[in-house]
C-alpha positions as CSV (number, residue, x, y, z in Angstrom):
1,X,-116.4,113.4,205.5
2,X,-116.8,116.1,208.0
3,X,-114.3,115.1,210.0
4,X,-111.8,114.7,207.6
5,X,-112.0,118.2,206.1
6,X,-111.5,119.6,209.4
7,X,-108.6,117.1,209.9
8,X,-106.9,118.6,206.8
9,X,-108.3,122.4,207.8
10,X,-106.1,121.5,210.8
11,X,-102.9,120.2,208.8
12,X,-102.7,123.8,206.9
13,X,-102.7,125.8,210.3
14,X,-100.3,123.6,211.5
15,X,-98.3,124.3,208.3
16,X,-99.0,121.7,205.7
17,X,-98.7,122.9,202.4
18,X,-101.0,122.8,200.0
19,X,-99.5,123.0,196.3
20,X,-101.3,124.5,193.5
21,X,-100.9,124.8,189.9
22,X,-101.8,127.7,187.4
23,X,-104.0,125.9,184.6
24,X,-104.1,127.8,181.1
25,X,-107.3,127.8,179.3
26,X,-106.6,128.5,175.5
27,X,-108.8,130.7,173.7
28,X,-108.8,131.4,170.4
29,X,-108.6,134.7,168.8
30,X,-108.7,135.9,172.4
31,X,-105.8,135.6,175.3
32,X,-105.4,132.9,177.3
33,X,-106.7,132.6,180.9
34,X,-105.4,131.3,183.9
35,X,-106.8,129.4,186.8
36,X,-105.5,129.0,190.5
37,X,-106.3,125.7,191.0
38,X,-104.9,123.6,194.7
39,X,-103.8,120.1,193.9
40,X,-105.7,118.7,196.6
41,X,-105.1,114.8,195.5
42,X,-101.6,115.2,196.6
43,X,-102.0,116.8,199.6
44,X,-105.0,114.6,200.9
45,X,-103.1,111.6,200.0
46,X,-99.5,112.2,201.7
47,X,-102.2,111.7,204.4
48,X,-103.8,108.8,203.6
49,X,-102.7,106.7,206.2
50,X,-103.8,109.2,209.0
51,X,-107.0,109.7,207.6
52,X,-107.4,105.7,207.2
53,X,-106.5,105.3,211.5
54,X,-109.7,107.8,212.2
55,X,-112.7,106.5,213.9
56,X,-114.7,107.8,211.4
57,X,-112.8,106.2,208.4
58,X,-113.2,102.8,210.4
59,X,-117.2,103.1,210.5
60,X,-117.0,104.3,207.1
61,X,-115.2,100.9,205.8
62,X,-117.7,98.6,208.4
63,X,-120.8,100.2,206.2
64,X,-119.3,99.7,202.9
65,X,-118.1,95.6,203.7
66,X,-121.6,95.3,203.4
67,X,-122.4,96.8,200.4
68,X,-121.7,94.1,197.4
69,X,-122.0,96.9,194.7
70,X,-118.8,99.1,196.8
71,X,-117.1,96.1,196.7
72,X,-117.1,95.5,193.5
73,X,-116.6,99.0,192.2
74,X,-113.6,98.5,194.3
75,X,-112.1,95.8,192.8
76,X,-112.6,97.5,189.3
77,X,-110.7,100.4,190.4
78,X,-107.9,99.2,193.0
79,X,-106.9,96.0,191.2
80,X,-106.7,92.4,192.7
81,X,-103.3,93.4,195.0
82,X,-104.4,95.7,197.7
83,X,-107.1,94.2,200.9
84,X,-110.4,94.6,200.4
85,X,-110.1,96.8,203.2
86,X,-107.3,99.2,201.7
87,X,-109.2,99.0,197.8
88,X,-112.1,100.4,199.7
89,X,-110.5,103.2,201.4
90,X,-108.6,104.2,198.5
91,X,-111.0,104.3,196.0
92,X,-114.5,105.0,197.7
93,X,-113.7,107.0,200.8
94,X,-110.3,108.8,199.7
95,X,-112.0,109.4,196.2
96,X,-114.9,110.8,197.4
97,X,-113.0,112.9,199.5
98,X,-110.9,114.0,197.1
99,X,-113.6,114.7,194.5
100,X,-115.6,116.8,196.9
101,X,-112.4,118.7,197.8
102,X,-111.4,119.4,194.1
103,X,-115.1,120.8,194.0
104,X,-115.0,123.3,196.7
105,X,-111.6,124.1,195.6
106,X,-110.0,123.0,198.7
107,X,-110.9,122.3,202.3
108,X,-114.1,125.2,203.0
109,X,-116.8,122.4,203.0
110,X,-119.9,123.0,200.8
111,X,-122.9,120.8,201.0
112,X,-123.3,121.0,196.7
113,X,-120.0,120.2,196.1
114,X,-120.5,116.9,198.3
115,X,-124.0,116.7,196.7
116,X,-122.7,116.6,193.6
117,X,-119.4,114.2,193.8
118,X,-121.5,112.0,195.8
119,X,-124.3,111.3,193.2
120,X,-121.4,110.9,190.7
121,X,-120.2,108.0,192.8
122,X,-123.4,106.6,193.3
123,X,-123.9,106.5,189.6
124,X,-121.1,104.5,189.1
125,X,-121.1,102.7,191.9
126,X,-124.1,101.1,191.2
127,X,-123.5,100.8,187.4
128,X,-123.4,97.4,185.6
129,X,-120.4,98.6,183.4
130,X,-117.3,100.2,183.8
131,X,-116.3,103.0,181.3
132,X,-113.0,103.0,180.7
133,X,-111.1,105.9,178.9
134,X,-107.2,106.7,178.3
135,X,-106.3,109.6,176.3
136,X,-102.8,110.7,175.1
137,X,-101.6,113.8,173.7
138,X,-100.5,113.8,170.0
139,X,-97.5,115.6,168.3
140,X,-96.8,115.8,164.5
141,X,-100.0,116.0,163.4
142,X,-103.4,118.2,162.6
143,X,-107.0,116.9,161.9
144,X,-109.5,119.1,161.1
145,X,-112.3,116.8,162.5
146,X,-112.2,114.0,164.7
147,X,-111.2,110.3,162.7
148,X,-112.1,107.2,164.0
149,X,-109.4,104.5,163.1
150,X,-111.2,101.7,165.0
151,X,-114.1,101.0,167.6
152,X,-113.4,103.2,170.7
153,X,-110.3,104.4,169.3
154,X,-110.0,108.2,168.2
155,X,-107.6,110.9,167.2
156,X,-109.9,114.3,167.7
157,X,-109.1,117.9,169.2
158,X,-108.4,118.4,172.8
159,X,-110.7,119.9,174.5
160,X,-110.0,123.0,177.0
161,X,-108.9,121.9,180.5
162,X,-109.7,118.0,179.6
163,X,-106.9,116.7,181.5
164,X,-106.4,119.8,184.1
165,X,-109.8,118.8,185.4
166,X,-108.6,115.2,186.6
167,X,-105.0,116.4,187.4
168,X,-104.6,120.5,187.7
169,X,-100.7,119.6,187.2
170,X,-101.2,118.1,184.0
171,X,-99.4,121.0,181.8
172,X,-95.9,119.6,183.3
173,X,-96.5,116.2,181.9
174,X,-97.5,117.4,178.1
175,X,-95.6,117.9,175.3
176,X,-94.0,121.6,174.7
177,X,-96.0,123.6,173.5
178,X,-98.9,121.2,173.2
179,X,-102.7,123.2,172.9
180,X,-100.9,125.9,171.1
181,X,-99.4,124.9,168.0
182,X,-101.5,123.5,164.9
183,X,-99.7,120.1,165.1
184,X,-100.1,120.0,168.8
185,X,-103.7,119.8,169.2
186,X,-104.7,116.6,168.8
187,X,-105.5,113.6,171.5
188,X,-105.5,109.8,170.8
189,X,-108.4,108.7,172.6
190,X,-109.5,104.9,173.6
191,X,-112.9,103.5,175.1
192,X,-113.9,100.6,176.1
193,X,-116.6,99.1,178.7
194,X,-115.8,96.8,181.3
195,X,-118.2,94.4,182.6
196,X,-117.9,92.6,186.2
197,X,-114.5,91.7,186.8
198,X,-112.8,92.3,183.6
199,X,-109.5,94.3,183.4
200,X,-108.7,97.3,181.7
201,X,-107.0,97.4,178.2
202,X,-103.6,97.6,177.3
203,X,-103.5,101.0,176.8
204,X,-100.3,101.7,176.0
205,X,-100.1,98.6,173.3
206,X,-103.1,99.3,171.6
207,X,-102.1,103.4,171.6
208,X,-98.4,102.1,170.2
209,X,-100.2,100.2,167.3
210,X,-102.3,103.1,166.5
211,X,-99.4,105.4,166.5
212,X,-97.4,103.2,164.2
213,X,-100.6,103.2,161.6
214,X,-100.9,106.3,161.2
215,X,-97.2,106.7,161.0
216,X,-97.4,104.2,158.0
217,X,-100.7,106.0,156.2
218,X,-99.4,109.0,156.5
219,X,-95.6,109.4,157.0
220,X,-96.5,111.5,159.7
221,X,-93.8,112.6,162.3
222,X,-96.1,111.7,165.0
223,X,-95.5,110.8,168.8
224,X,-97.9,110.1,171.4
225,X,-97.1,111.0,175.0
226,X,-94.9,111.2,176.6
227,X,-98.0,109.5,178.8
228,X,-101.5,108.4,178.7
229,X,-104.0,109.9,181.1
230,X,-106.7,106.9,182.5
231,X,-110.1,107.7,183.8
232,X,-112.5,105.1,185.2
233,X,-116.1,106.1,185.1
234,X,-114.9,109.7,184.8
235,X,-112.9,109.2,188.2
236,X,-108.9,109.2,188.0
237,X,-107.3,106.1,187.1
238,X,-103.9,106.1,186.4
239,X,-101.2,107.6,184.7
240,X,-98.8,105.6,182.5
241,X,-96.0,106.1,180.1
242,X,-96.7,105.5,176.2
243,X,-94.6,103.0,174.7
244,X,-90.9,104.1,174.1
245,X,-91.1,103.9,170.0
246,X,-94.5,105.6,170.1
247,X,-93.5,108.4,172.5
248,X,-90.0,109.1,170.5
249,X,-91.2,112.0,167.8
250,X,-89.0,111.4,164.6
251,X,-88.0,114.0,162.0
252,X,-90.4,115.2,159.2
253,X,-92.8,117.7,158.4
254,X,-96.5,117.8,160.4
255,X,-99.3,116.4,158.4
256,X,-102.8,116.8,158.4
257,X,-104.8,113.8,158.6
258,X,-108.4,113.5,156.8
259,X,-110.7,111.1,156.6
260,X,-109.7,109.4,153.8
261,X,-105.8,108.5,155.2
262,X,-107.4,108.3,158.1
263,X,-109.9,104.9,157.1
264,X,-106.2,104.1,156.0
265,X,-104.6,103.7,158.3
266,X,-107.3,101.9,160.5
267,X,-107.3,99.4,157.4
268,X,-103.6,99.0,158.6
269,X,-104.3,98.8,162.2
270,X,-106.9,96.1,161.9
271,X,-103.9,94.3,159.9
272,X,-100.9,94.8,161.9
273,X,-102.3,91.5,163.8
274,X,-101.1,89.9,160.8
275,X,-97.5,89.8,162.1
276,X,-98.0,87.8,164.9
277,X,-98.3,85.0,162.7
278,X,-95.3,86.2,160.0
279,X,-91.8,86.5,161.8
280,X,-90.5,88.1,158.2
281,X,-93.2,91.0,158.2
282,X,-92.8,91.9,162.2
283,X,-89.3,92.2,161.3
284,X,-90.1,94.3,158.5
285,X,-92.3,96.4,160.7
286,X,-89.8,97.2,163.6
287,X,-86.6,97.9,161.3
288,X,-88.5,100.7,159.5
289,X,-90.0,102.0,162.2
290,X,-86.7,101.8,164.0
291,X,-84.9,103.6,161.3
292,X,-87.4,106.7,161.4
293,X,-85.0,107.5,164.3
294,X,-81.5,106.6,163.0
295,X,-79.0,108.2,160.6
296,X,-76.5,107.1,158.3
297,X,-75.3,104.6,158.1
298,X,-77.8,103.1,160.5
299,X,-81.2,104.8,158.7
300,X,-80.1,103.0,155.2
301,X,-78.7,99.4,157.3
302,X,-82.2,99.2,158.8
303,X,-84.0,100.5,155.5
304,X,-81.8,97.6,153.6
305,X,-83.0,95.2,156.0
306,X,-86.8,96.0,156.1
307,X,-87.2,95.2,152.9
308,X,-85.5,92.0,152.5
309,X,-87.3,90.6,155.3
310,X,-90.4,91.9,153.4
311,X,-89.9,90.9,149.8
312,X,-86.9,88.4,150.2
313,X,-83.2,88.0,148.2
314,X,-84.4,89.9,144.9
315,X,-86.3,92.8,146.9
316,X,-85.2,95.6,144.3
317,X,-86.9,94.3,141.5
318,X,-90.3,92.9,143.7
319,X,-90.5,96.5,145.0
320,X,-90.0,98.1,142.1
321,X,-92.5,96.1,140.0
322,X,-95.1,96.8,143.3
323,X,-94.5,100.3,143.5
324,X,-94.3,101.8,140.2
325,X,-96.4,101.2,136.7
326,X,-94.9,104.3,135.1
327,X,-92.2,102.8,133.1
328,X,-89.3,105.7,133.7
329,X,-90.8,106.1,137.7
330,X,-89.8,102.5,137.5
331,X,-86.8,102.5,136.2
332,X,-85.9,105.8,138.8
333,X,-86.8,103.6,141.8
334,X,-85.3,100.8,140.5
335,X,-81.7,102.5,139.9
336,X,-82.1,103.8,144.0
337,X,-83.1,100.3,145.3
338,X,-79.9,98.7,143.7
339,X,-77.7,101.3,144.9
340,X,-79.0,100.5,148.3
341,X,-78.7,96.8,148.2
342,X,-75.1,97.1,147.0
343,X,-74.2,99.2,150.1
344,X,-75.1,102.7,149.3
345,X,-77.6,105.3,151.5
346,X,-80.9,105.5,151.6
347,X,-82.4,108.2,149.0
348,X,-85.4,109.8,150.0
349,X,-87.4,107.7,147.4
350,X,-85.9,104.1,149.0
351,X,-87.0,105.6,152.4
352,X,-90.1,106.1,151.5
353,X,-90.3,103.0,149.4
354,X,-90.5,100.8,152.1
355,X,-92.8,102.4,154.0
356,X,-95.5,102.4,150.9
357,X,-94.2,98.6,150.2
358,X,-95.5,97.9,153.4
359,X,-98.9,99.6,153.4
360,X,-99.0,97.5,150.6
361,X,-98.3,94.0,151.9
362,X,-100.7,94.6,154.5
363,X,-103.8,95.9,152.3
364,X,-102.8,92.8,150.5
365,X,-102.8,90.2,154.1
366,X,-101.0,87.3,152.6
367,X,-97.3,88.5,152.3
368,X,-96.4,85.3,150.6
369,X,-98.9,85.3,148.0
370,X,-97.5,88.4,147.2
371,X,-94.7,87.7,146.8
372,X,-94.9,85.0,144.5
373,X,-97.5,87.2,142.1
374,X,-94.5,89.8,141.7
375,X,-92.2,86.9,140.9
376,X,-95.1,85.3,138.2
377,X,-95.1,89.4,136.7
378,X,-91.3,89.8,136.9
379,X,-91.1,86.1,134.9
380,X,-93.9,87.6,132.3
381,X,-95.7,84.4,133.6
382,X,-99.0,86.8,135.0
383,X,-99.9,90.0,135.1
384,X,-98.6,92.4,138.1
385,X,-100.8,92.5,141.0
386,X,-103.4,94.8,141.5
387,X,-102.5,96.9,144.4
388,X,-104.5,99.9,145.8
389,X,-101.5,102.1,145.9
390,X,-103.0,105.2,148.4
391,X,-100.0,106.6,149.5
């Protein structure tokens, strides 16, 4: 490790350049600070390969191959594609190098610095379980404490110089404004253990399916992105780009989401899975959430569409009946569903409409059952279904 700090020492007298960023730390109520912080990853690994060919580096790798644990920590981090060789290099000797480096805060060695990354990959190193975490910024949307929407999945605050401590130049990959502005505060956050051998979520699925629940609970302009930061065993792991229909912000007001809209919309995330198995509702799903990004005529051609893949041929009257007990609220949406159906726009209440028809079908989890209650009601055959209508 020696040897390669004065390798790199060497590289900036010969004039390598060492990039740095400025990180902001956010106070509130006070001003903001900044922090001159080198982007040593970079640097150290446009070197890799030079540092890999030193005899040091090659004594390094003979000691690890026989360490079962290294190897497997390896595997967990590099994937199955690179040589055992190359995952061990990358992950145990170049990550431990860049670790201590971010700790001294460049290439001055300093035996705590080293002390301390090195115990940190010893801990995990030797661990029986991987902890896996992938965080992504949120737009569109405030909570005032953190809300769980499922097991190891989160939306809470962001908390000062999270992501700047993995990756200094974090600020140019966030959202404008993001960690200033009340709607721009929050981080959708997913954990999950990984045992011997077994591969790291999709993040940016399950992140997507979050996004579009709470989008649904709450009618929330929210986006998630633009990427998703990945830390293995609080070590740098990747960073990935969100989903294309979860990164896209549509337009709308912010919203604050509580705990109450909050167990909402995890309801709905647990249900989403009910798609898979009904081609009618995942059309349903992905025209609405397609036309939070459209205008006319476009918004109202996919509006139109989402609900007749929901509710079928006679969609007007089943949504109205599903929607609405108050006779004249009733006959309001009624009137803007049939003006829609026979070609006309969207209003603001058919827009919304299918967004609460689906909250609706998926509290409910048998679309088809549904459907055929709304018909028995609309016949005067049985008595409309009772729907827990929370949005």
């Amino acid at each position: 490790m020696l040897g390669a700090f004065a390798f790199l020492l060497r590289e900036l007298d010969e004039g390598g350049d060492l990039p740095a960023a400025f990180v902001e730390h956010e106070h509130r109520g006070g001003p903001a600070l900044y922090e001159y912080r080198p982007l040593v990853r970079p640097f150290v690994e446009e070197r890799a390969e030079r540092l890999r060919g030193r005899d040091d580096a090659t004594l390094a790798l003979e000691e690890l191959c026989r360490e079962p644990a290294a190897g497997i920590f390896a595997r967990a981090h590099a994937g199955a594609r690179p040589s055992e060789d190359e995952a061990l290099f990358r992950t145990v000797l170049l990550g431990l190098l860049v670790s201590t480096a971010e700790a001294c805060g460049g290439f001055d060695w300093d035996d705590a610095a080293f002390d301390r990354a090195y115990a940190e990959l010893e801990r995990s190193l030797f661990g029986e379980r991987r902890a896996y975490v992938a965080v992504a910024p949120l737009v569109g949307l405030s909570a005032g404490t953190q809300v769980r929407l499922a097991p190891g999945l989160r939306v809470r605050a962001v908390a000062d110089g999270e992501l700047a401590r993995h990756w200094p130049e974090a600020s140019s990959m966030l959202p404008p404004g993001f960690g200033h502005e009340a709607d721009r505060y929050c981080v959708l956050e997913l954990r999950a253990g990984l045992g011997p051998g077994e591969d790291p979520p999709d993040a940016p699925a399950e992140l997507a399916d979050a996004v579009s629940a709470v989008r649904l609970a709450t009618a929330a302009p929210l986006a998630a992105g633009p990427v998703l930061f990945e830390t293995l065993d609080g070590r740098p792991f990747g960073i990935r780009p969100v989903l294309p229909i979860a990164a896209t912000q549509p337009p709308g007001e912010p919203t604050r989401l509580d705990v109450f809209r909050g167990g909402l919309a995890g309801e709905l995330l647990a249900r989403l899975a009910c798609a898979d198995a009904d081609t009618p509702l995942a059309e349903a799903l992905d025209r609405w959430e397609l036309s939070l990004f459209q205008h006319d005529p476009f918004r109202s051609e996919q509006v139109r569409s989402s609900l007749a893949a929901l509710l079928g041929d006679t969609w007007p009257l089943r949504a109205t009946v599903l929607l609405e007990d108050d006779p004249q609220a009733r006959r309001a949406l009624h009137d803007d569903l049939s003006s829609l159906a026979a070609g006309g726009a969207a209003s603001p209440a058919a827009v919304d409409a299918v967004r609460r028809a689906l909250v609706e079908v998926l509290r409910r989890a048998d679309r088809r059952s549904l459907v055929h209650e709304l018909d028995g009601a609309l016949l005067g055959l049985a008595e409309r279904p009772r729907v827990r209508l929370a949005v």
